[in-house]
KOLLOPA-821024 format. One record per residue (C-alpha): x, y, z; residue number from 1. Coordinates in pm, 1 decimal. Each point is the difference from the previous one (the first is absolute). Last residue first. Example, Ala and Ser with C-alpha at 12.3 -4.5 7.8 and 13.67 -1.06 7.14 Angstrom:
<sites>
xx; yy; zz; seq
1367.0; -106.0; 714.0; 2
-137.0; -344.0; 66.0; 1
</sites>
This chain:
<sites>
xx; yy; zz; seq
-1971.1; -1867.9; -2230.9; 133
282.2; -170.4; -97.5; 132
77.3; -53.6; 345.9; 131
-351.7; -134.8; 108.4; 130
-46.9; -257.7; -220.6; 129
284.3; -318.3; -64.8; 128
214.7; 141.4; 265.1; 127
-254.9; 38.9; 297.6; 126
-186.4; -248.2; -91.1; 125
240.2; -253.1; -5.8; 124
201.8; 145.2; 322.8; 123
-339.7; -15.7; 154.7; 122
-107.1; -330.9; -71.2; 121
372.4; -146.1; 85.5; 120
-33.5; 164.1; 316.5; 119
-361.5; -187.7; 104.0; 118
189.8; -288.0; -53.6; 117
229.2; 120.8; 164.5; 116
-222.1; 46.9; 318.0; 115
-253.1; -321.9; -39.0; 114
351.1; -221.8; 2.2; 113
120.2; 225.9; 321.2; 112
-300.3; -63.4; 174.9; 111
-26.3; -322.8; -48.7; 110
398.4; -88.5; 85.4; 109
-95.1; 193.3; 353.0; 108
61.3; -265.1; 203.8; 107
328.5; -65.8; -175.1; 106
155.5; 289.5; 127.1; 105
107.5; 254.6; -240.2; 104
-286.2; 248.6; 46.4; 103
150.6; 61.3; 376.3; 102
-297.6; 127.6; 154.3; 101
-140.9; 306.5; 217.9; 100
-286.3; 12.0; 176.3; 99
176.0; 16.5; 327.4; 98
206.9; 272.2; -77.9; 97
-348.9; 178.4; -119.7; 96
-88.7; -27.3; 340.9; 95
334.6; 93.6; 174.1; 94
-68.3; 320.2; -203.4; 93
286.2; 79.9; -271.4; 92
227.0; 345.6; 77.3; 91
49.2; 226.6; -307.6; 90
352.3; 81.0; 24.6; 89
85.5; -191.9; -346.0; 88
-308.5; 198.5; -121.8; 87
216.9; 286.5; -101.2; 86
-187.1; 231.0; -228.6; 85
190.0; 293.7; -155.5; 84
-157.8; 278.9; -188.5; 83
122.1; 45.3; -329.0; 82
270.4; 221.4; -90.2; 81
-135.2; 271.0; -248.8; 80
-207.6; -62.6; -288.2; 79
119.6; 196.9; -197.4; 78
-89.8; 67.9; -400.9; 77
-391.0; -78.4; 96.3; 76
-221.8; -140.6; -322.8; 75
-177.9; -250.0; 231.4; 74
183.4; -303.1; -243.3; 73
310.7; 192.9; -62.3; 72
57.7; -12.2; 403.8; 71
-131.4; -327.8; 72.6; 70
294.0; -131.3; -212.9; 69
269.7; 280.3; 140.4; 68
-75.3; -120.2; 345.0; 67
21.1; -355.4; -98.4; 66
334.3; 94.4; -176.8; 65
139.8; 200.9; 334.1; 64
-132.6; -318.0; 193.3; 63
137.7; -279.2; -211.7; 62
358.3; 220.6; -26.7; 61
3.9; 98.3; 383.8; 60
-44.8; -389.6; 109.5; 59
-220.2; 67.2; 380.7; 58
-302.4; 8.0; -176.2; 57
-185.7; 217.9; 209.7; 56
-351.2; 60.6; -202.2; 55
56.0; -365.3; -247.9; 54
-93.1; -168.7; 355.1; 53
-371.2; 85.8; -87.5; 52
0.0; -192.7; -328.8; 51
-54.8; 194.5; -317.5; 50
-232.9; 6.0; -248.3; 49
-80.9; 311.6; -252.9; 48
-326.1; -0.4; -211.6; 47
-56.3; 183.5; -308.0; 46
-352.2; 64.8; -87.1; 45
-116.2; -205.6; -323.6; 44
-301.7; -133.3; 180.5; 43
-269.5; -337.3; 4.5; 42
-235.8; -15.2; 264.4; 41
-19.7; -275.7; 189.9; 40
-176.7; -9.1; 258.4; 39
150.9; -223.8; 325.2; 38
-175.7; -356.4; 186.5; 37
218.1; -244.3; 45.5; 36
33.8; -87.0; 375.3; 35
-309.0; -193.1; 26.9; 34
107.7; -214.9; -326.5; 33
296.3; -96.9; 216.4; 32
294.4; -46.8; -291.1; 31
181.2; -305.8; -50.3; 30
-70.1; 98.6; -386.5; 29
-135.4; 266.9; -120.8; 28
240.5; 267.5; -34.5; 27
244.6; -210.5; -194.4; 26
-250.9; -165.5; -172.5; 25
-165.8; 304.4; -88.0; 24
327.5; 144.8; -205.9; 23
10.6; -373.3; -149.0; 22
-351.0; 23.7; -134.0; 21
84.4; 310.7; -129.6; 20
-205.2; 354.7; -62.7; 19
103.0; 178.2; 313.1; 18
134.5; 241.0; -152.5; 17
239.9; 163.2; 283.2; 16
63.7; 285.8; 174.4; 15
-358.0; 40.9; 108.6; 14
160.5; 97.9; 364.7; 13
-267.4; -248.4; 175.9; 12
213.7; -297.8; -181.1; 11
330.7; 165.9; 236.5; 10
-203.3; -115.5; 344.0; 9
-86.3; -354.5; -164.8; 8
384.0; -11.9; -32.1; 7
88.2; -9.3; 334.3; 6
-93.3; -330.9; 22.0; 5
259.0; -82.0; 304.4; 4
-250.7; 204.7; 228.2; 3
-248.8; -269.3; -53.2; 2
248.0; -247.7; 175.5; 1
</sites>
């Protein structure tokens, strides 16, 4: 569940102001107190995001335009291919099979509820602060 805040990673950029109550709401709340605990120091440096499956994008226009994105943004004309990463051929323990759940089954209705809940933080934060920053 703490891993579904990713956005108290992306506060320790100093993207944003940080000067709302709603902008602290978002981080604040349903948030482990314990886990919380980044500087911020505010910066103008550019930052570039990307998910990890973004590298081998198997759709040739989304990966020749990410390629061309991260490209501008390090100054390089070329990137190059990128290297491939297949995890479909990663094999899963037995143990980690076992640990494994079905987030749709009712059992797990908590879970789920505390999960998007957590996503509609996120996506809030996320578009109301960090992309205009």
């Amino acid at each position: 569940v703490k891993k579904s805040r990713f956005h108290l990673n992306l506060v320790g950029l100093g993207k944003t102001p940080m000067d709302s109550d709603l902008e602290w709401k978002l981080l604040l709340e349903n948030t482990d107190m314990t886990a919380f605990n980044f500087g911020f120091v505010p910066t103008s440096m550019k930052v570039f995001l990307y998910e990890i499956g973004q590298l081998a994008d198997a759709n040739i226009t989304r990966a020749h335009q990410f390629r061309s994105d991260l490209g501008r943004f390090i100054g390089v004309d070329d990137l190059g291919e990128m290297v491939k990463i297949n995890a479909a051929h990663k094999s899963i323990s037995q143990a980690a099979q076992e640990r494994m759940i079905s987030i749709c089954d009712e059992e797990h209705n908590h879970l789920r509820e505390v999960l998007m809940t957590n996503a509609r933080d996120v996506s809030r934060w996320v578009k109301l602060f960090f992309l205009d920053s």
